[in-house]
C-alpha positions, 0 to 999 in steps of 0.5 A: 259344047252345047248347040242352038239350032236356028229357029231356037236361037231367034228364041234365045235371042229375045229371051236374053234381051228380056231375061239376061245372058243366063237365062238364053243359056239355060234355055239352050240347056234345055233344048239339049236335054229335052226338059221344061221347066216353068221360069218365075217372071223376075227382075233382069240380072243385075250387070257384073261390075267385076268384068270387063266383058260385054254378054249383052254383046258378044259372049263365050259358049265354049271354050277349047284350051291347049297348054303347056306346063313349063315348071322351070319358067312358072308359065303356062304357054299356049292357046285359047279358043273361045266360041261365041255368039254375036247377040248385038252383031258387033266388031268387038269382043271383049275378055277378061286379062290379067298379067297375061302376055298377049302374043296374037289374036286369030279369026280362023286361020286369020290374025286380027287387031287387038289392045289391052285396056287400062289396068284397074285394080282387082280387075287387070285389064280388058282385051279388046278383040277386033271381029265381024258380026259373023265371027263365031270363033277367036283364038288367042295366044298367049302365056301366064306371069310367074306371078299369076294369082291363079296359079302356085307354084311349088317345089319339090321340097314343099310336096308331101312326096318331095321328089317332083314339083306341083301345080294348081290353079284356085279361080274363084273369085276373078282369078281365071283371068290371071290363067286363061283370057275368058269372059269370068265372070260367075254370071257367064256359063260355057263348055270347055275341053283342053289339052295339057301338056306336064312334064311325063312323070306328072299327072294333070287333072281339071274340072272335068272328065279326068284320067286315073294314071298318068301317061307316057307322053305327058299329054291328057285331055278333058272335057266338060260338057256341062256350062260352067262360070269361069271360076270352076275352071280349075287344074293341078299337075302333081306327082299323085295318084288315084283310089276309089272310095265307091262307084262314083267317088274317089281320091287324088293325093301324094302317095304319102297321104292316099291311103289316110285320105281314103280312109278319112274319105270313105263315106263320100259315096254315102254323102252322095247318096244322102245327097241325091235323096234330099234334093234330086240326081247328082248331075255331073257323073263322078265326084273325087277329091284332091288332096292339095298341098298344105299352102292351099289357101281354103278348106275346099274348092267346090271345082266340078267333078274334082273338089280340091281339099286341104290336108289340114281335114286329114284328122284320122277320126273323119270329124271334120268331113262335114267340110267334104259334104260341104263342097259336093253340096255345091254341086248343086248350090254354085255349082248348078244354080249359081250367083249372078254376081259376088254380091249374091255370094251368099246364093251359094255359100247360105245353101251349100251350108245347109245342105251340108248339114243335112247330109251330115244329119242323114249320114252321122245323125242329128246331134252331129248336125247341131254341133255344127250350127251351133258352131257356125252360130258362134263364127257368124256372132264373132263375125257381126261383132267384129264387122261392128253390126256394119253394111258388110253384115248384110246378106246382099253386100256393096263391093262396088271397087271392091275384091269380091274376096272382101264378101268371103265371110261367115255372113255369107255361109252362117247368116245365109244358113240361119236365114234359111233354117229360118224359113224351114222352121217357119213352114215345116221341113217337108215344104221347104225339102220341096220348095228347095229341091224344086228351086234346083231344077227350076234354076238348073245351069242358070246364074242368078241374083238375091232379087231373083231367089226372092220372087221365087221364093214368095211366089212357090212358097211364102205367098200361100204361107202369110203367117209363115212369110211374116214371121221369116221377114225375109227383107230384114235378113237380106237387107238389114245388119247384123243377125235377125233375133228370129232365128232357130233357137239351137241346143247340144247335148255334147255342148252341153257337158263341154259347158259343164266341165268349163265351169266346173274348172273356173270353180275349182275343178281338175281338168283331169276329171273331164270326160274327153277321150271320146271328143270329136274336134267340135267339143274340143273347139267348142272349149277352147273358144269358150274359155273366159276372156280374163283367163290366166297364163297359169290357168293356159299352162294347166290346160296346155299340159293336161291336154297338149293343146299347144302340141295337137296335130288336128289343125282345127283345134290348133288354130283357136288355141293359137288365137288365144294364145296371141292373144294372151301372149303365152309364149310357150305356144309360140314354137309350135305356132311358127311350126304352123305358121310356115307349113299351113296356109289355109286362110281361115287358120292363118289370117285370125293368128296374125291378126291377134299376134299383130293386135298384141300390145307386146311391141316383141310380139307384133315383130315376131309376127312380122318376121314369121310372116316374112319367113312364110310368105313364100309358101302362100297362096295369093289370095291368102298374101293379099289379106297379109300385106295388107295387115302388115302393110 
């Protein structure tokens, strides 16, 4: 936990009037380290309209957290004890709830007044904490919902191992408040430290400091010295262990998957040097993954010191660990400097993916890397076409009464990348390399807004650049629809063979011809997504026989053939598609085969659809459920 002496905190208090919460934290970060760093004159931070709390009041410096993991009754059960600091001397403190069981508030050793708010939707429903103008510290006593969105409980029988149950936790983005009351929201940074309490034959990591082994009594500790938003708060309790893959990087995983993850992961000490070179020294100490279970709703989860992966990367030819660069890169994009509000989500993701790509350019090489956009340029057209050029395309969106997951698009991350490769084109990669790495240190363990990012962006670079900053228009990528036609013009030379072998089948050629045995999954997806509209059941036959495409264990490839495949109604790919369908629950996968499946105008398929969703719903995560009901209503 970070302090503020004193005379530094009649400092502090003035800078957040002025400045907003993160900027008096970040100045309290500072001091600690004995840095200065020189803060660009911006626009005040925007108000968090996905949270009930109050920082401009009373906000969360720490918080020290003791849990008990109650497999049997699906709960959490213990306490919460956040550190404040009264800005505004005020009798009322604020948090952040959802479907938790409130059983007593404490100020000291003394019980105060409390009540639960009015349930909003997305949001559930503020505490309202009873305190004095002196009160530096409550504690709040409390247990979980079953049902709590943050939390998925599994069986033994839906682990890799199938001897003992899981626990994980996915926060982002307004779930912490389903597992822990808190102020959560990404514009409120605090230290943390906990005590767990798991069943002794399971291990509990967090995103923090973690253990390598279990222990007899089934006790673990943490500590995060570092002030992160509540959506980085993160747990899993499983029956997993622990390899190195370097003197900073490692592996979580089941014993039936470790070695193959290690294998996979074993350049994850290379990234992290790649990394460090392009833009500054790796600040949080170790940087592990755990391998989740396969109903893990996203690729990756960018959790401090403990990304959580899903299996579903795990290909056996490291083709897709641009996915691994892509949550250490948020180490320092979300993670370090991070998005004010949801409505700036593009602040972490745009950046996450460029940086991303240029540790897979340092690591793998260049041609490599375009790969890599030009897929990403493919999602973000698909994206635009979809949305129908509407306001959601913008970088900077709308979500007023609205779940900021609806933000969680390919605009974020591919329109957010193409901006910025847009202005490195502009002004030359050795500017831009500085101008970024620079904008890391300047806003280190700050929270920020699009507006903020501009100003600095205008005045470290494209004020002294006029020709350059003309030519990028960055309004029109922040604030207009659809894809600025400025963008870098991008070519492969692996795409390009890919596109020769596609029309040398349309005119007449075998398939059996094509050279692919040395396909990576980007040209094997590069293909399937190029197959014309129009294309035949017959001509999806000679495909899924030439290349068992319907049959690929690379989930990837899978899931675009899966699409296609609904979308045609090939029924000969519909058995592997609900082998899929029950065992995947990576949202990215599964929403997009549903949706074709639903879209079909076969009344049998649509059904079918219903019936497998019904049959694997269970075994999704909430954040995946939410999207499905609302297709199937």
């Amino acid at each position: 936990m970070f302090s503020i002496t004193h005379k530094f905190y009649l400092f502090c208090s003035l800078a957040f009037l002025l400045s907003g919460l993160t900027n008096c934290n970040k100045q309290a970060e500072q001091k600690n380290n004995n840095t200065t760093t020189n803060m660009p004159v911006s626009t005040q931070p925007q108000q968090d309209i996905h949270t009930f709390a109050r920082p401009q009041e009373v906000v969360m410096q720490h918080l020290n957290l003791e849990l008990s993991v109650d497999f049997k009754q699906q709960i959490l059960k213990g306490k919460a004890t956040c550190a404040i600091k009264n800005l505004a001397k005020t009798n009322k403190f604020y948090v952040d709830t959802k479907d938790l069981q409130i059983e007593k508030v404490e100020i000291g050793q003394q019980s105060t007044t409390f009540k639960l708010g009015e349930e909003k939707a997305f949001l559930g429903r503020p505490l309202e904490i009873d305190i004095f103008g002196s009160t530096d510290s409550v504690t709040i006593y409390y247990q979980t919902s079953p049902t709590a969105e943050a939390l998925q409980w599994l069986s033994a029988a839906q682990t890799a191992g199938k001897k003992a149950p899981y626990l994980f936790t996915q926060s982002q983005a307004i779930l912490a408040r389903t597992w822990i009351p808190c102020q959560d929201s990404p514009g409120i940074r605090f230290t943390y430290q906990a005590k767990i309490n798991v069943p002794e034959n399971l291990l509990a990591v967090m995103s923090a400091n973690n253990p390598t082994e279990k222990n007899t009594k089934g006790e673990y500790f943490f500590k995060m010295d570092k002030a992160i938003p509540a959506y980085l708060l993160a747990l899993a309790v499983g029956d997993f262990s622990f390899k190195p893959t370097g003197t900073r990087t490692g592996v979580y995983a089941e014993a039936a998957s470790l070695d193959k993850a290690v294998a996979e992961f074993a350049d994850m000490e290379k990234m992290l040097e790649a990394a460090e070179k392009l833009y500054g020294q790796y600040d949080w100490g170790r940087y592990d993954v755990l391998v989740m279970p396969p109903s893990f709703p996203f690729g990756g989860m960018e959790n401090p010191k403990l990304t959580f992966v899903t299996p579903t990367i795990i290909t056996g030819d490291q083709s897709l660990v641009s996915l691994v660069a892509h949550e250490l890169a948020h180490s320092w994009s979300g993670n370090l400097v991070t998005n004010a509000t949801w409505a700036d989500f593009w602040l972490n993701e745009g950046f996450t993916v460029y940086f991303e790509r240029r540790i897979m350019e340092a690591v793998y090489g260049k041609q490599y890397a375009a790969m890599l956009e030009l897929i990403g340029l493919q999602d973000v057209k698909d994206e635009i076409v979809a949305m129908n050029n509407g306001e959601d395309t913008k970088l900077k969106i709308d979500l007023a009464n609205r779940n900021p997951d609806d933000g969680v698009t390919h605009i974020a991350y591919e329109k957010g990348f193409f901006f910025l490769r847009t202005i490195e084109e502009a002004v030359g990669r050795e500017k831009f390399d500085a101008f970024v790495k620079q904008y890391f240190k300047t806003f280190a363990y700050q929270s920020i807004t699009t507006e903020q990012f501009l100003d600095y962006l205008n005045k470290n670079l494209l004020d002294a650049l006029p020709a350059a900053k003309e030519k990028i228009n960055a309004q029109q990528w922040i604030y207009a629809t659809g894809l600025p036609t400025n963008h870098p013009t991008l070519k492969s030379e692996q795409f390009a063979y890919v596109d020769t072998c596609i029309a040398a089948w349309l005119n007449g050629s075998s398939p059996t011809l094509f050279k692919t045995s040395q396909w990576t999954t980007h040209e094997w997806l590069r293909f399937v997504r190029s197959l014309p509209e129009n294309i035949t059941l017959e001509q999806m036959t000679v495909l899924d026989n030439t290349f068992k495409l319907s049959n690929t264990n690379n989930a990837e490839i899978a899931a675009v053939w899966f699409v296609l495949a609904a979308k045609k109604d090939y029924k000969t790919a519909y058995l592997p598609m609900e082998k899929f369908l029950t065992q995947v629950g990576r949202r990215k996968f599964i929403v997009p085969i549903y949706q074709a499946l639903y879209k079909n105008a076969n009344p049998q398929t649509k059904n079918w659809a219903e019936q497998t969703y019904k049959r694997a719903r269970a075994g999704y995560h909430a954040v995946a459920v939410v999207t499905l009901d609302k297709l199937f209503g």
